[in-house]
N, C-alpha and C positions, 0 to 999 in steps of 0.2 A: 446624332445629337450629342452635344458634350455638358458638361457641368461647370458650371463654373463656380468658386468658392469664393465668398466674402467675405471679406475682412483674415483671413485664414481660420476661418472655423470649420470644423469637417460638416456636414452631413451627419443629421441624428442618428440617421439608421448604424453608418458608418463608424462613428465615434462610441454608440453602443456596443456594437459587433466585435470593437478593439478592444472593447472596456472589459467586455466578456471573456474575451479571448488572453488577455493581460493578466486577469484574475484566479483562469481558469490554470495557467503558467505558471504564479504565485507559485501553486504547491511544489512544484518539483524540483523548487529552493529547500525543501526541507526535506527529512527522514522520508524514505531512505534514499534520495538523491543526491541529497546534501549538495546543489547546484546554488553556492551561499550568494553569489552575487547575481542571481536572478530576481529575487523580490525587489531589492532594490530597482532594477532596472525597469521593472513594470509597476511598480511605485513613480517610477519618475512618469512612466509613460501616463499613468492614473492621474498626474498633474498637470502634466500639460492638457491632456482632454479637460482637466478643471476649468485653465486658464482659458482656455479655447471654447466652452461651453457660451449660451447665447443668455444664459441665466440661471440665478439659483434653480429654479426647477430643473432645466438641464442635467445642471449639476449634479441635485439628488438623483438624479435617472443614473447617470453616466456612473458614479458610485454604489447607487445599486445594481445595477449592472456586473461591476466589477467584484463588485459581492456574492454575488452567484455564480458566476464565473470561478 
């Protein structure tokens, strides 16, 4: 059985999961990693899930998500 994706939006589960995981990465941009160009990079990724979201609810999900992450 395969999936197939519309319009390119991921998968709730999916695009939570990345949200989480994005968020969870954040930190190891900062003390004592000092890994500085990682937030940015999962900032960008935390936007495109924005743009890619099915609606603002999504959206709030997808950022809280990333929030706890």
């Amino acid at each position: 059985m395969t999936t197939t994706l519309h319009s390119g939006a991921l998968p709730r589960a999916n695009s939570l999961a990345l949200a989480a995981f994005a968020g969870a990465v954040t930190v190891a941009g900062f003390a004592p990693f000092y890994l500085f160009a990682l937030p940015v990079a999962t900032l960008a990724v935390l936007i495109v899930l924005w743009r890619r979201a099915a609606g603002r609810r999504a959206a709030a999900l997808i950022g809280f998500s990333f929030g706890l992450g």
